[in-house]
N, C-alpha and C positions, 0 to 999 in steps of 0.2 A: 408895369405892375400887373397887368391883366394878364399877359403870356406866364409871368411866376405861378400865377392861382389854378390857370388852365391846365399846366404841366404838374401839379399836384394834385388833381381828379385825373388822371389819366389812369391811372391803374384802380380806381374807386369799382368799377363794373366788373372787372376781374375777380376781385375780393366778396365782392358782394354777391356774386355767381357761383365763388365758394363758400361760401356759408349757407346759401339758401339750392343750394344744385342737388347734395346729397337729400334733403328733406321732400324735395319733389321727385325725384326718381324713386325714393322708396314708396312715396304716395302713389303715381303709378303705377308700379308693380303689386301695391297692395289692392288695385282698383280692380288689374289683369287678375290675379288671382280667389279676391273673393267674387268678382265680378263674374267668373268661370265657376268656382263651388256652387255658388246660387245657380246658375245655369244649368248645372247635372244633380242639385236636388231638387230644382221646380222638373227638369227628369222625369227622375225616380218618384217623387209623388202622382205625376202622368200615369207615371209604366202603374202605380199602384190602385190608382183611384179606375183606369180603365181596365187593367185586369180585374179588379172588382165587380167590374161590371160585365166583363164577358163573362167572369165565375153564374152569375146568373142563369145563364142558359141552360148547364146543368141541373140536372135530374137528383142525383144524389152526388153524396159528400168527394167522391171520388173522383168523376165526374165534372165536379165544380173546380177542382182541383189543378186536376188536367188542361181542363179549357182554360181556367188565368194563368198559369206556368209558362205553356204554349204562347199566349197572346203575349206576356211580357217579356219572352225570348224574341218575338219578332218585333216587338216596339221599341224595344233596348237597340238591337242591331240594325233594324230601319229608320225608326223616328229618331229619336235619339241619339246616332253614333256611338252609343254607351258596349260595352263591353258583356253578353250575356251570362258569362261564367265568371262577371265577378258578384252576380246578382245571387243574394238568396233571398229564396220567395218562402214563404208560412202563411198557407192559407185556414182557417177552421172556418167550418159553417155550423151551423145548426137553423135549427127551426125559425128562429127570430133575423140572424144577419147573415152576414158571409162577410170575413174581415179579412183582409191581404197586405199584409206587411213585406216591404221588401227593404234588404242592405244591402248598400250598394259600395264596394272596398273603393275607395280615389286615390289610396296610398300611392301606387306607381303611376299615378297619372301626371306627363310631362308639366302641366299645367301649376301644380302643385311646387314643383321643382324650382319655378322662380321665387315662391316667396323668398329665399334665402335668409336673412337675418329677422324677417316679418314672425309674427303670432301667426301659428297655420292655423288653418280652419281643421275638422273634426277627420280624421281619416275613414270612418264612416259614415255613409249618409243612408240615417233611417226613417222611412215612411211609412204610415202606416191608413188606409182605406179603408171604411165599412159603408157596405150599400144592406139596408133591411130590404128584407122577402117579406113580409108579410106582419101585420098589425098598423097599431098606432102608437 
């Protein structure tokens, strides 16, 4: 009798690895993928919060400008591995702050490409910086 019962669990693992295989593989791939979009927006809030900050050294608006644009083309392609030209930057300053926003496009990024059947994450990733010059 005990051989009968054994030989009737033998395919139990099998079955049981199909029904619970697909819900794990899609959780890891949803891990890989938003585990990677957090990755390239903490980023882009990087590239935004220290161009902000270089923007500082500038003298006037233009100036400020130039110097965070410059520093976040090099921290996109050095720190980062991020792509510079899919970056757009919008910096204004005035008298009280200097604010830097940047968008960062992820659409064609490989990474993105596995979610397959998953909720994708934003195909924009927007950040946005302000360092104050002066007051309280």
């Amino acid at each position: 009798m005990k051989g009968r019962a054994q030989r009737k669990r033998e395919g139990s693992a099998a079955v049981e690895f199909a029904l619970v295989g697909p819900i794990l593989v899609l959780l890891l791939m949803g891990l890989v993928v938003y585990g990677g979009w957090f990755w390239m927006a903490q980023a882009v809030q990087t590239m935004a919060s220290e161009g902000a900050r270089a923007a500082v050294a500038g003298l006037d608006p233009a100036e400020r400008e130039r110097l965070a644009r410059r520093f976040i083309a090099e921290q996109a392609q050095a720190g980062a591995g991020l792509d510079p030209s899919l970056a757009v930057v919008s910096v204004q300053s005035d008298i009280e702050a200097i604010r830097v926003r940047v968008a960062y496009d992820v659409g064609g990024q490989p990474l993105l490409a596995l979610a397959g059947p998953l909720p994708k994450p934003p195909q924009v990733i927007e950040r946005t910086a302000v360092v104050r010059i002066g007051g309280y």
